[in-house]
N, C-alpha and C positions, 0 to 999 in steps of 0.2 A: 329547726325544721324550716322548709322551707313552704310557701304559701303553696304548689304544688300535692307537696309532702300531708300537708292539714289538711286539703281536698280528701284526697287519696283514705286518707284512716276516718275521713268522717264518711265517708262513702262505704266503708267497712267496717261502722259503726252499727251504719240503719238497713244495712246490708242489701243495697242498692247500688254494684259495681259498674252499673254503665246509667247512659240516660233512659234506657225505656219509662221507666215511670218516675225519674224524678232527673232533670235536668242539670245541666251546669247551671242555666239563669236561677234554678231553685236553689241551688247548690250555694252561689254566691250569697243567695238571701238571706239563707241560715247562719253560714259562717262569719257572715256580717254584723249578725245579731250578736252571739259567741262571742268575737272579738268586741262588741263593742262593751259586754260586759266585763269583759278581761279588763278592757282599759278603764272603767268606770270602779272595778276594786281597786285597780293603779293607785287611783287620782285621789280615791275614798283618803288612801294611808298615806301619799306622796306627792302630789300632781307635777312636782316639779322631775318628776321620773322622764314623762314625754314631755317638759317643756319646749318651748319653741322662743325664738327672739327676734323681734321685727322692730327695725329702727324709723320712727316717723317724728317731723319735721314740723314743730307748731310756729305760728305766728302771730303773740295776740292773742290766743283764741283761750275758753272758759268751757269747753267742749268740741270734743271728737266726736261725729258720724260715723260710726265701723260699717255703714252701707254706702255711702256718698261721699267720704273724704279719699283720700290718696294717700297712704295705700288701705285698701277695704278690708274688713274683716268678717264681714258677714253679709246677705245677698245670693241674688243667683250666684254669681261669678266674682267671688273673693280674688283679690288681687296679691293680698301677702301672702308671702314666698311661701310655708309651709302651709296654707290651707286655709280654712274656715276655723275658725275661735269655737272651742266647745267651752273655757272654762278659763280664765281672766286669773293669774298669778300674782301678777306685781306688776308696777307701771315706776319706772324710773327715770331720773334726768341724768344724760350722760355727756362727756367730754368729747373731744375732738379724736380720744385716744378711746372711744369706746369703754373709758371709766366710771362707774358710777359714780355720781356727785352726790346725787339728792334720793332717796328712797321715799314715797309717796304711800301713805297708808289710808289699806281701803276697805272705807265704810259700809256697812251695809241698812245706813236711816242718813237721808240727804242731810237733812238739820243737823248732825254731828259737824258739818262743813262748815259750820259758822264758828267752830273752839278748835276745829284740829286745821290748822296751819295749811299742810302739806299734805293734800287728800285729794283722793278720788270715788266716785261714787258710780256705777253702772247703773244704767235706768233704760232701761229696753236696748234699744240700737244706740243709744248717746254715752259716752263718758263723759262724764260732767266732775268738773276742777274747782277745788278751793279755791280759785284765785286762776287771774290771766296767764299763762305759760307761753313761754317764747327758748325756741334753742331746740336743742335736739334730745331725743325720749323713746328709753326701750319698751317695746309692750313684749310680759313675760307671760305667754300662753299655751294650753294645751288645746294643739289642732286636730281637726277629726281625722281618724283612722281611713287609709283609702289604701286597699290593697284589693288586686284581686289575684282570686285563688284557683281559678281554671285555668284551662287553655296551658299547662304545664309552665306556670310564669316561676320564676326562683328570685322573684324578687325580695328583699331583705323588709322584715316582719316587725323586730325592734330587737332590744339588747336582753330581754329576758326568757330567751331561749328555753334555760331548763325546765320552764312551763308550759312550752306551746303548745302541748299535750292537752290543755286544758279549753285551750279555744273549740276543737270538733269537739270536747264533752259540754261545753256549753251549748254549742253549737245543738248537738242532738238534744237537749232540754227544750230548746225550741221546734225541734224536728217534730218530737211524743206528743207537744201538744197537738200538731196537724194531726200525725197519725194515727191516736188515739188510744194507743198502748206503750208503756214505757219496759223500757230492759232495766230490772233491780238492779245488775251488776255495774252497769254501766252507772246507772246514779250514785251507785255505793262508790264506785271511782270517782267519781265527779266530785262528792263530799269530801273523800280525804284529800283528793291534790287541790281542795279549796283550800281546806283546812292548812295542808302544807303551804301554800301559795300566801296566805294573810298570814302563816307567822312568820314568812321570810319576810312579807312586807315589812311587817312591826320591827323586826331586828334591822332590816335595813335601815329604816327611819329612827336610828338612835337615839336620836337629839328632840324625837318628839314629845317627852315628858317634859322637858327642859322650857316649852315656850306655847303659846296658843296664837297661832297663827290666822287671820283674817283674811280669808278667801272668797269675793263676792261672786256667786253664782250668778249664769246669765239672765236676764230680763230679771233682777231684783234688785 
């Protein structure tokens, strides 16, 4: 579907086909919220689904700024290429060839930094390092969702299509609260393509029985 397309059926969702009483700016609000849950069941089962990779340049240093270093990651006006940092994957040391060298494992209790070698720890706006780092270092992140969905834009949404269906029923979960009445049928749809939606997740992420992955959420 196209971000048009998810306008279009959320609007014939709450059954409000133009703007008289509820706008495109309202229209984005909603759909924004929608999407931003889609991507937040993503990340729950996968986050390397929307990963992003942004290559930065230490010298020396025992700590990144993701507001004030180059390139930024958080702030008014983030600088790396794919967006704003919602959720911090993996941070590694790479080669001239774009190789991983070093994989860096991250903590989420500072004082672990003092027995694990090769670590990182998020603490508000700061990445803070085991030890001094010099050379070059992937940062492996999932950036915020920025689409908009008016104005007939066909811009490309992400690669899990056979669910976009699910974003305008998110979407309208947030609509009912305003409106103060909810459509049964629509939530009973909303339940099962959840339903469907987290077991493709789980199948997709095969290998997740296999290992417990340490993932530091932001500002912890």
């Amino acid at each position: 579907m196209t971000p048009a397309e998810v306008a279009t059926k959320f609007r014939l969702y709450i059954d409000e086909p133009d703007q008289t009483f509820v706008s495109d700016a309202d229209v984005e609000i909603f759909l924004d919220d929608g999407y931003r849950e889609f991507r937040n069941l993503v990340c729950d089962s996968n986050p390397m689904i929307y990963n992003a990779i942004q290559e930065v340049t230490l010298a020396q240093v025992r700590t990144y700024d993701l507001v004030n270093d180059s390139p930024s990651f958080l702030g008014a006006s983030p600088t790396a290429t794919a967006g704003r940092l919602i959720r911090l994957n993996e941070f590694n040391r790479v080669n001239t060839d774009g190789v991983i060298t070093l994989r860096f494992e991250g903590l989420t209790n500072p004082t672990s930094m003092d027995v694990v070698g090769s670590s990182y720890y998020l603490a508000g706006t700061k990445l803070m390092f085991s030890r001094s780092l010099t050379g070059t270092f992937q940062v492996n992140y999932v950036p915020e969702g920025d689409i908009t969905w008016t104005g007939s834009p066909s811009a490309y949404i992400d690669d899990l299509v056979a669910f976009h269906d699910l974003i305008p029923l998110l979407a309208y979960k947030q609509y009912a609260i305003v409106d103060g009445a909810e459509n049964q049928p629509l939530l009973r749809q909303a339940a099962i393509r959840l339903g469907e939606f987290k077991e493709y997740l789980l199948a997709r992420a095969h290998d997740g029985g296999d290992y417990v992955q340490c993932v530091p959420w932001l500002g912890r």
